[in-house]
N, C-alpha and C positions, 0 to 999 in steps of 0.2 A: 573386239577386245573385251576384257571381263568386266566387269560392273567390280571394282575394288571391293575387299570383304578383311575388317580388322581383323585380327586373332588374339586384340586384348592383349596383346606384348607391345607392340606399336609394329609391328610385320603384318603387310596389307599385300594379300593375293591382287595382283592388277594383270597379270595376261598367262598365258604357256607356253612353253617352250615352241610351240608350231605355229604361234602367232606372230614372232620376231622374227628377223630374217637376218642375217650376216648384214653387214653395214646397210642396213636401214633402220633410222629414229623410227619410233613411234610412239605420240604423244600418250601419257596415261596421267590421272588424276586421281589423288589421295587427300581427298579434304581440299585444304585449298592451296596446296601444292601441287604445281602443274609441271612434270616431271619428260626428259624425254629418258627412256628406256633406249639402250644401244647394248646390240650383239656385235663382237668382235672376237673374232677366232675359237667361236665357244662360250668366249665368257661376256658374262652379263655385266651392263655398268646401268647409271641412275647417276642423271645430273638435273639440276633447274633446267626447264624446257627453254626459260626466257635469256636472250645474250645480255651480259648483264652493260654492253655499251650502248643498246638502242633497245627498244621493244622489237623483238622480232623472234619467232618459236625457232629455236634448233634441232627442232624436230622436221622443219622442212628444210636445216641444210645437209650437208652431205659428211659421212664418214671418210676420211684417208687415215689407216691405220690404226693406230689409235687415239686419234685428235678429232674434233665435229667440228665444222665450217659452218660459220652462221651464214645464213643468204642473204642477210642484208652488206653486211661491211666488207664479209669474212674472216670477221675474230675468229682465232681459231683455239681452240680448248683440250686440253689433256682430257682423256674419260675418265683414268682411272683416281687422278689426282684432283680433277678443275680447273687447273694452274692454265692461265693467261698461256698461249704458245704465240699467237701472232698480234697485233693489233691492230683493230684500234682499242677493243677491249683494255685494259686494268685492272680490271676486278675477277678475280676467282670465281668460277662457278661454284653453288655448294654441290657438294654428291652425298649420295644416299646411298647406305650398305641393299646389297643384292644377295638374297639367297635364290636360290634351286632346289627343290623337293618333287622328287619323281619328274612331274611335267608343267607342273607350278612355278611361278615367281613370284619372288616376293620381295618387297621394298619396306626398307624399317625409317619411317617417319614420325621424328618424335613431335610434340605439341610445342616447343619451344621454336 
């Protein structure tokens, strides 16, 4: 995966397009936001890697669709939105906007 690289807007290079794979997370880090990045049918999302009902990374659960399964409980999470789909989860994931440039990705994480 790529070493993150700011571009001084708050849009931070963190992997390429041949790096993701159709439903598989893969954890990347922007300062101290620890993000899972998820391919689905093309497009790219960016949610909090952490479920926000247990510490547990959703980056090692599983995509169906367009929702992630955390491995511990199996809260289950909208990508595109964050919104709570199954619980035991409550709380929203935050997400993060996703660009594409050529073969690049890029995730805008502001400082607040």
């Amino acid at each position: 995966m790529s070493e993150p690289k700011d571009q001084g807007d708050g849009w931070h290079l963190v992997a390429t397009t041949g790096e993701i794979e159709d439903d598989t997370p893969e954890q990347v880090r922007v300062g101290d936001a620890v993000i899972a990045l998820c391919k689905v049918n093309g497009t790219f999302y960016a949610v909090d890697d952490i479920c926000t009902h247990e510490f547990a990374c959703l980056s090692d659960g599983d995509i169906d669709g367009d929702e992630i399964e955390c491995p511990l409980h199996q809260a289950r999470f909208h990508l595109p939105t964050g919104e709570v789909r199954a619980a035991p989860a409550t709380e929203n994931l935050r997400t993060y906007p996703v660009k594409v440039t050529g073969d690049e990705i890029y995730v805008k994480v502001s400082k607040s």
